[in-house]
C-alpha positions in Angstrom: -51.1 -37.8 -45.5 -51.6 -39.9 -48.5 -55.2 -41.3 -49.6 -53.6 -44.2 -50.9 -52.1 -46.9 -49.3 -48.9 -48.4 -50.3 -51.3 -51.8 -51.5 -52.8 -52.2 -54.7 -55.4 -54.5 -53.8 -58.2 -54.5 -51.6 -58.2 -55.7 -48.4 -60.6 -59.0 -47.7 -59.3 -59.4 -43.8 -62.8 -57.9 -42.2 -61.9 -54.5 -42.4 -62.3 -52.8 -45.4 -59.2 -50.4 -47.2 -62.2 -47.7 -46.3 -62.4 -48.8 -42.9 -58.0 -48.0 -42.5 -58.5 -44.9 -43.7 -61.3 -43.9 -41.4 -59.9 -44.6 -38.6 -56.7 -42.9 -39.6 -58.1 -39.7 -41.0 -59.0 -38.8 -37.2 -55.4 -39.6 -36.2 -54.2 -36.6 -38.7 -57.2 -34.1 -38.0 -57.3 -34.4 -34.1 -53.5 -35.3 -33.4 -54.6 -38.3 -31.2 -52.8 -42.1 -31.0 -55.9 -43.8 -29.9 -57.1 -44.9 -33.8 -53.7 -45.9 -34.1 -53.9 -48.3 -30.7 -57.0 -49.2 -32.1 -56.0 -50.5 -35.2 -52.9 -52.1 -33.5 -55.6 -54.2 -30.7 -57.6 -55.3 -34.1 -54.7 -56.8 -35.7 -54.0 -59.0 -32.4 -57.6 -60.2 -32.2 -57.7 -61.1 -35.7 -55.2 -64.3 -34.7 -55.4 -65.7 -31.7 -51.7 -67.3 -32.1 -50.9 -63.1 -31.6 -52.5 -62.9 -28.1 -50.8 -60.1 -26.2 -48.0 -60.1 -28.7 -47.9 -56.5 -28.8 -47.6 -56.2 -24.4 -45.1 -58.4 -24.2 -42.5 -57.2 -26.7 -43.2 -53.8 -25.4 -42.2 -55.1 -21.9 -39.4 -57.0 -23.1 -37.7 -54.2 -25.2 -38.1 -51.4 -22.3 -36.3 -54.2 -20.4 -33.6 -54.5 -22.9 -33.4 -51.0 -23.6 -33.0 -49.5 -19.8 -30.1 -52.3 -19.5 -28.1 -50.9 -22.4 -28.6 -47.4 -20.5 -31.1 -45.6 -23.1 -32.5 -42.7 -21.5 -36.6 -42.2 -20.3 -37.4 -40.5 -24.0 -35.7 -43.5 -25.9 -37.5 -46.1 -23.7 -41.0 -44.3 -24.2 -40.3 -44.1 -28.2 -39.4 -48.1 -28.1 -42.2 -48.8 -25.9 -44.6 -47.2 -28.1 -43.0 -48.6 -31.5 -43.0 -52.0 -29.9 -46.7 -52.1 -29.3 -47.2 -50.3 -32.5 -44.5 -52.5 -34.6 -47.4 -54.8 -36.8 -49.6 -52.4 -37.4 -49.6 -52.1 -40.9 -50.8 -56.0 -40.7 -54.3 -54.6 -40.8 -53.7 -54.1 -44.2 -52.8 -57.9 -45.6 -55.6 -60.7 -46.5 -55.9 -62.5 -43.0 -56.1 -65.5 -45.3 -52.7 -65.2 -45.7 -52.1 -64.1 -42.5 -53.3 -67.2 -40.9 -52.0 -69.6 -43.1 -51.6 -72.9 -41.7 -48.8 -73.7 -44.4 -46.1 -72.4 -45.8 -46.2 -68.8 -47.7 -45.7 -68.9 -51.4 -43.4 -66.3 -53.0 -46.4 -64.0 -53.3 -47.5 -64.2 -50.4 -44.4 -63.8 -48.2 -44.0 -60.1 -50.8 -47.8 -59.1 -49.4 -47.1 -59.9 -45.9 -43.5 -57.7 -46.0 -45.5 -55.0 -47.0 -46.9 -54.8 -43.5 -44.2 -52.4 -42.7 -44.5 -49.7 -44.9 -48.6 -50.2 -44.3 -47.7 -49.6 -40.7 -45.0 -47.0 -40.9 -47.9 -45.0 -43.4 -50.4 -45.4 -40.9 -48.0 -43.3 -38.0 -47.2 -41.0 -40.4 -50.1 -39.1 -40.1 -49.6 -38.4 -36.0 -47.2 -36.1 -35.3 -46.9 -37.6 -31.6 -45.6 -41.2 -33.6 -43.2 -39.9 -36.1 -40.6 -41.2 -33.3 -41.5 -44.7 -34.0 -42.2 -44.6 -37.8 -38.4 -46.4 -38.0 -39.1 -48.8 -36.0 -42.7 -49.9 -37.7 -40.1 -49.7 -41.0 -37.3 -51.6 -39.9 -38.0 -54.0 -37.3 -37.5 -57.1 -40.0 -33.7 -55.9 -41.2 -31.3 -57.8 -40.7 -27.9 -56.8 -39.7 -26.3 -58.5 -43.1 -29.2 -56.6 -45.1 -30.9 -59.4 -45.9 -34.2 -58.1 -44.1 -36.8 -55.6 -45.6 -38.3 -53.5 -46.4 -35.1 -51.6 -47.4 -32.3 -53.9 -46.8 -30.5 -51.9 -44.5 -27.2 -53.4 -43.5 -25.6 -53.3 -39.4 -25.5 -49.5 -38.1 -27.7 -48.1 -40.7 -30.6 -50.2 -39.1 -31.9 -47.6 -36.3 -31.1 -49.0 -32.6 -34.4 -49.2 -31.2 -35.7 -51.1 -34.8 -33.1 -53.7 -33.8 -33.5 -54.1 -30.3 -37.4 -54.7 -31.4 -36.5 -57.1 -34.2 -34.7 -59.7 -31.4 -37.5 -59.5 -29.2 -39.6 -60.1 -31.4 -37.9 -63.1 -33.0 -37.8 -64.3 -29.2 -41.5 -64.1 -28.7 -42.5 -65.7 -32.0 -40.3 -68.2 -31.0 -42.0 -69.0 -27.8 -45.3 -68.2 -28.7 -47.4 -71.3 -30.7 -48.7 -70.0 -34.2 -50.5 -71.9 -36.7 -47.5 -73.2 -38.3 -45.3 -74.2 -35.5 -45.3 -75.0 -32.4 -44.4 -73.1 -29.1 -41.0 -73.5 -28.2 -39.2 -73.9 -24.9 -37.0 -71.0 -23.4 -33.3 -73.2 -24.1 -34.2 -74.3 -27.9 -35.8 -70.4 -28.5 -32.1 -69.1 -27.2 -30.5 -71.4 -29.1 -32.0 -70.6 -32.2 -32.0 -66.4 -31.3 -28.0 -66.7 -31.4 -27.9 -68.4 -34.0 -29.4 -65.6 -35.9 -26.5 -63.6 -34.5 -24.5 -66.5 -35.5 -24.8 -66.3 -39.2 -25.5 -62.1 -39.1 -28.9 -61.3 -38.9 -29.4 -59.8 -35.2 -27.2 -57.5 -33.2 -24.9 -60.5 -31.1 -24.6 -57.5 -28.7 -28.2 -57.0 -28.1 -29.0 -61.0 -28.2 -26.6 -61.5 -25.8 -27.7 -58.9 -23.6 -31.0 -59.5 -23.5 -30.6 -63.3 -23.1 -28.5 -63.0 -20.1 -31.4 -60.9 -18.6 -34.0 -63.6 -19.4 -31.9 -66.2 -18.1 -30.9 -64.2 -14.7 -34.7 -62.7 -13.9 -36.4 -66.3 -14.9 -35.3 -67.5 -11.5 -36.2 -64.4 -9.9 -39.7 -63.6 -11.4 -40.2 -66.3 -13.4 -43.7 -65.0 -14.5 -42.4 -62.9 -16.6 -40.6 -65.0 -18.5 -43.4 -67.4 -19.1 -44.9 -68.9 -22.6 -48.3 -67.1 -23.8 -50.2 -69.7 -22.4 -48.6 -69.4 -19.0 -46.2 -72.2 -18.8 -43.2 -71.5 -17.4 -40.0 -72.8 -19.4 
């Protein structure tokens, strides 16, 4: 594995560019994921907003995935790159991170870096090589306007884009420090929209909405905001 990350700056978030790669050099010697799940915890508890990011979209893409028939090993892959997906945000200046306005062009380049930060930190493990594609490409788009690589429709790996629409449901729903929390019917709304205009899967959207939808009245808790209001 590298010495370098893919930055060229320091980071000033509370852990040092020395700190990263200390905690990653063990994940390389000793073949173990807990550094990694480490690192992944400290980027949640560096932003409150992020609470339990992490649990949910895992939950919600093993959902999705098992309904569009992946088998066991596909689901444990997406699970894991689902927890794993921000990781490389331990690398960006949480001054940016936690920005209560909007990003200027500079700023929205250092945050996109985030996934080749996190798909350099797996790359190390030999156990997380399955879910280096999805740390990569969770933020394509199915037109190619995402990054980091602007990978267009089938070229985008499946379990990257099942990630990327749970994860534009959550941040939907969940309050951050530049928007509000949103309620379940205005957060579908604005999900197929994205498939609308060619940025998600309208397969996968449609799919998973129509499980949200039929298991809100049945379980309802698990459908609920991050602060525990149901929609």
């Amino acid at each position: 594995m590298s010495t370098v990350l893919p930055v060229d700056h320091n980071v000033d978030n509370g852990f040092l560019l020395a700190d990263v790669l200390a905690l990653a050099a063990p994940v390389t010697r000793l073949g173990r994921a807990d550094p990694i799940v480490s690192l992944a915890l400290k980027v949640e508890a560096r932003d409150p907003g992020t609470a339990d990011h992490c649990q949910r979209l895992s939950r919600y893409a093993g959902t999705l995935g098992r309904a569009i028939g992946l088998c066991e090993k596909e689901i444990a892959v997406l699970d894991q790159g689902a927890y794993l997906h921000d990781i490389g945000k331990i690398g960006i200046p949480s001054a940016v991170l936690q920005k209560q306005g909007p990003l200027t062009p500079r700023e929205r380049k250092l945050v996109e870096q985030h996934t080749v930060i996190g798909e350099w930190l797996c790359a190390g493990l030999g156990s997380l090589r399955p879910v280096r594609a999805i740390v990569r490409h969770h933020h394509e788009r199915m037109d190619g306007s995402g990054y980091p690589d602007g990978l267009r429709g089938d070229r985008i790996p499946l379990l990257a884009r099942i990630v990327g629409v749970v994860d534009v449901f959550d941040a939907l729903m969940a309050k951050r420090p530049y928007k509000p929390a949103l309620p379940f019917e205005r957060a579908a709304e604005m999900l197929r929209g994205e498939a609308a205009c060619g940025w998600r899967c309208s397969d996968l959207v449609k799919v998973f909405l129509d499980l949200v939808e039929r298991d809100r009245s049945a379980s309802a808790s698990r459908w609920t905001t991050p602060a525990g209001k149901k929609n």
